[in-house]
C-alpha positions as CSV (number, residue, x, y, z in Angstrom):
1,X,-107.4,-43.8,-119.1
2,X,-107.5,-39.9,-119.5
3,X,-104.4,-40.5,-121.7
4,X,-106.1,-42.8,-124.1
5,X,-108.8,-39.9,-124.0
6,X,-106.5,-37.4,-124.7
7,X,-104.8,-39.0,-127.4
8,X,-108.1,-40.0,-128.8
9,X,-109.0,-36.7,-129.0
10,X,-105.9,-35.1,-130.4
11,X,-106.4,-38.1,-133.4
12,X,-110.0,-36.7,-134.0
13,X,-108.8,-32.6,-133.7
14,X,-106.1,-34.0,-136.5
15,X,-108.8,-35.7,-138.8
16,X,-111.0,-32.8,-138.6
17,X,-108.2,-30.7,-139.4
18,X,-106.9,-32.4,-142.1
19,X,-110.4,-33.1,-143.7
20,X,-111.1,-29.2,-143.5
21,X,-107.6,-28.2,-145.0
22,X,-109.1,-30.4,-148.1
23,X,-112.6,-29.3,-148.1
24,X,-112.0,-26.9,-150.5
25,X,-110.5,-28.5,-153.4
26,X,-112.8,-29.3,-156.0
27,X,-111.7,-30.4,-159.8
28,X,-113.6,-28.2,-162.8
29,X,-113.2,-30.1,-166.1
30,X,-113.9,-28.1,-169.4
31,X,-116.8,-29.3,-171.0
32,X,-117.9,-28.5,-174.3
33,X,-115.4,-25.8,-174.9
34,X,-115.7,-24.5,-178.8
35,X,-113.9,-21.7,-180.4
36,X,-115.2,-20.0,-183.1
37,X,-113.1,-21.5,-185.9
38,X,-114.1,-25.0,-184.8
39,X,-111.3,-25.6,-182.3
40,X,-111.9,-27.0,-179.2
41,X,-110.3,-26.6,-175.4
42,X,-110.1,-29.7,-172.9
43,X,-108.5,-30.8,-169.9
44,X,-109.0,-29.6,-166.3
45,X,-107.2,-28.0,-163.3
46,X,-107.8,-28.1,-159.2
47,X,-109.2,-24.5,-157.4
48,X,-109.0,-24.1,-153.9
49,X,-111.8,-21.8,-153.3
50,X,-110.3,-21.1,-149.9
51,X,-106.9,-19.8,-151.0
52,X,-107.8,-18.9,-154.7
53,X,-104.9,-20.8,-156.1
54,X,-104.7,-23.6,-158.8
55,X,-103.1,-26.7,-159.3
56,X,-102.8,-29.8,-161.4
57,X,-104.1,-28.0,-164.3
58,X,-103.8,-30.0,-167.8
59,X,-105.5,-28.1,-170.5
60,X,-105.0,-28.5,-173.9
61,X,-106.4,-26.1,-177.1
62,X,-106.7,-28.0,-181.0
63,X,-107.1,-26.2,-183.9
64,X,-109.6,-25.6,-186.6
65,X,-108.0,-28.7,-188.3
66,X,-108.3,-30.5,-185.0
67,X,-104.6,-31.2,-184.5
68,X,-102.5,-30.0,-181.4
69,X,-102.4,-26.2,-180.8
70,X,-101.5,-25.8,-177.1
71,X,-101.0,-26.9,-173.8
72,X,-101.5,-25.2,-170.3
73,X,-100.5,-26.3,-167.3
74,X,-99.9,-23.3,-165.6
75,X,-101.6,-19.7,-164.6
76,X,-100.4,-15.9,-164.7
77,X,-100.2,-14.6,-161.5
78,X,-98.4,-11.4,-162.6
79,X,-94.7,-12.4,-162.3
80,X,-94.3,-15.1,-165.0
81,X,-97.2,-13.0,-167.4
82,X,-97.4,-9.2,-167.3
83,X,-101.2,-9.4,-166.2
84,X,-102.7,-11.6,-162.8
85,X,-106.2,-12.0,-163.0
86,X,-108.2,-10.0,-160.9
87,X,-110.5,-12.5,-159.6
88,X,-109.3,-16.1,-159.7
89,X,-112.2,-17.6,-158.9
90,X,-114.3,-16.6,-162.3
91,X,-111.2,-15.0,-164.4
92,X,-108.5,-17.6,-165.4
93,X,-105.6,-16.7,-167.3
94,X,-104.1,-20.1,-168.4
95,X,-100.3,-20.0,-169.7
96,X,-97.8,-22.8,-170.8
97,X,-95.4,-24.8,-169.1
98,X,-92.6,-22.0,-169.8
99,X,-93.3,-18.5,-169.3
100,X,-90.1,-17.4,-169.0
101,X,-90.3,-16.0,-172.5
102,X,-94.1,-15.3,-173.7
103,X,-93.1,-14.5,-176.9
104,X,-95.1,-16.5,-179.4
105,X,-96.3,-18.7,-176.9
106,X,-100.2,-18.6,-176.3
107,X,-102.7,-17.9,-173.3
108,X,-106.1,-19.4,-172.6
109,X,-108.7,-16.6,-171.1
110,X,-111.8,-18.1,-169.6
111,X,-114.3,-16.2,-167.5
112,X,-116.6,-18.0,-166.1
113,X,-120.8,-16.6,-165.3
114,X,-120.0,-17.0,-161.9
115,X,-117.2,-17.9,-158.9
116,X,-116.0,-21.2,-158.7
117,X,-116.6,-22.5,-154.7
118,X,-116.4,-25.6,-152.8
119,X,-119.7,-26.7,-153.3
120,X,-118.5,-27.6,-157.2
121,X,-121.3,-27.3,-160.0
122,X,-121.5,-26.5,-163.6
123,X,-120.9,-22.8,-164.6
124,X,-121.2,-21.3,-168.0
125,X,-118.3,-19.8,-170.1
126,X,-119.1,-16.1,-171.1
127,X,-118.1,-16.0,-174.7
128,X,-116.5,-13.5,-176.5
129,X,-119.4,-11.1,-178.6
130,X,-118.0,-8.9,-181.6
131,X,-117.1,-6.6,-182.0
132,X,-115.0,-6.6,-179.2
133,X,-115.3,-3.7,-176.4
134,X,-113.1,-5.0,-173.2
135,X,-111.1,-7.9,-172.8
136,X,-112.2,-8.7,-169.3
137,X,-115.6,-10.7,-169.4
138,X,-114.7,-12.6,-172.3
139,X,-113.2,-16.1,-173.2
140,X,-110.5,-16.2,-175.8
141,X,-107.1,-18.0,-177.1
142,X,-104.1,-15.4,-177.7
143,X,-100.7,-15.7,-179.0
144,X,-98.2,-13.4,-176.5
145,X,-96.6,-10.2,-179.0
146,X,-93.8,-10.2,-176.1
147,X,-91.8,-11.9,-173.2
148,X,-94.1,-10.9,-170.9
149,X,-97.4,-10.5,-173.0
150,X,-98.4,-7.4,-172.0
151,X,-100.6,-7.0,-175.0
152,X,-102.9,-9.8,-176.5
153,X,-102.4,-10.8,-180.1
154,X,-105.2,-12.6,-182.6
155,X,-107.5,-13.5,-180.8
156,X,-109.3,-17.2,-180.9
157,X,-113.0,-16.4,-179.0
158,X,-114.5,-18.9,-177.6
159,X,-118.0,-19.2,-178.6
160,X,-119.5,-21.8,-176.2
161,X,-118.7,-24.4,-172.7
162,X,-118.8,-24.7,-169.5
163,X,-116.7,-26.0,-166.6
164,X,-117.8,-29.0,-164.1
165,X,-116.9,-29.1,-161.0
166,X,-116.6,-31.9,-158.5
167,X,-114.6,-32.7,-155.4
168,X,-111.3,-33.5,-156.4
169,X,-109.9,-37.1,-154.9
170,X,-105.8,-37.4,-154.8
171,X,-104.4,-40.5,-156.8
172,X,-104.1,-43.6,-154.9
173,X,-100.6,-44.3,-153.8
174,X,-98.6,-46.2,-156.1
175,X,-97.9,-49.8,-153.8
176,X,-94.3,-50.4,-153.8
177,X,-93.2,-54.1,-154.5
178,X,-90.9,-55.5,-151.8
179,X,-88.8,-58.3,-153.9
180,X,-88.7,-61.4,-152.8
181,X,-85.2,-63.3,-152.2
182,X,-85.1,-66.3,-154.3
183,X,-84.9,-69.8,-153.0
184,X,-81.1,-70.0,-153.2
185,X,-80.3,-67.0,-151.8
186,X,-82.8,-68.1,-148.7
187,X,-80.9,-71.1,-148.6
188,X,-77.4,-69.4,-148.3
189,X,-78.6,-66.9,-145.9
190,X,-79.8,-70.0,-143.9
191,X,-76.3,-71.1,-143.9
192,X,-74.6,-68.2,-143.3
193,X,-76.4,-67.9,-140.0
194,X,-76.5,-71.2,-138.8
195,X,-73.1,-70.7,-137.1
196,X,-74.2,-67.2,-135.3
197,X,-76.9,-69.0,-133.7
198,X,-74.4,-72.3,-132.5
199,X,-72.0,-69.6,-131.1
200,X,-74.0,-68.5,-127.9
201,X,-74.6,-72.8,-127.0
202,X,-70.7,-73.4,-127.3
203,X,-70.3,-70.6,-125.0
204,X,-72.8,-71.5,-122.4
205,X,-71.3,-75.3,-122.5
């Protein structure tokens, strides 16, 4: 009995555990998002407010035109991009797939009124005011001058959004089909068979 206990107890440690490890991750889609050249910026990305780091994140910018401009579907965290952001849970510094080679490739800068956290929400997108007097606090579009864009081209501001957050639930598993064996194969495994199991009563006899 005090093993069942135990065991029962260990189970409800690893539940808690497991259900606290994902507390934290909460999915902020962009809502709304408007540059000032009539371009717009959608998509969203998972925060864990405990750790400060991002994942899944599927962002895509159009143009004034409203055809494809870019894609994001990772951050700069100072290695692949000259610059990290210094608070990742209000600045976000979007980059491409590839940042092996900034050059010509864009960035997405959104900061954000306040801190993402776990509790989720909708937070507002500080735009970008001219004339422009500091980088930081302001939401923009850049193409990179350089591999590792130290320097921020043209720069598309972003005039209006917000992010909305809400507890992020994993994709259900994929179910994997087991195939069935077809009638005639059944019927020669049958056969195959049927003399492994008249082999033991030949013996005994």
């Amino acid at each position: 009995m005090s093993k069942l206990l135990c065991a029962g107890a260990l189970a409800l440690a690893f539940a808690g555990f497991t259900s606290a490890s994902h507390a934290a991750l909460v999915q902020w889609t962009l809502t709304d998002v408007r540059f000032a050249d009539g371009g717009t910026a959608s998509g969203s990305y998972v925060f864990d407010a405990s750790t400060g780091s991002y994942s899944r994140i599927g962002i895509a910018t159009t143009a004034p035109d409203g055809s494809a401009a870019a894609s994001f579907s990772s951050t700069c965290d100072g290695a692949n991009c000259a610059e990290a952001s210094p608070d990742p849970a209000q600045f976000i510094i979007f980059a491409p797939p590839d940042t092996s080679d900034m050059t010509g490739k864009q960035v997405l800068l959104i900061d954000l009124q306040s801190p993402m956290t776990d509790a989720g929400g909708t937070i507002p997108i500080n735009p970008m005011a001219q004339p422009v007097l500091a980088l930081r606090s302001k939401a923009f579009s850049t193409v990179c001058p350089d591999a590792r864009c130290t320097i921020p081209g043209d720069l598309r501001l972003i005039e209006s959004g917000e992010v909305v957050g809400q507890a992020y639930v994993p994709p259900a598993a994929t179910p994997v089909a087991v195939p069935a064996m077809a009638p005639g194969g059944l019927a020669l495994l049958s056969l195959l068979l049927a003399p492994l199991a008249w082999l033991p009563k030949r013996r005994q006899r």
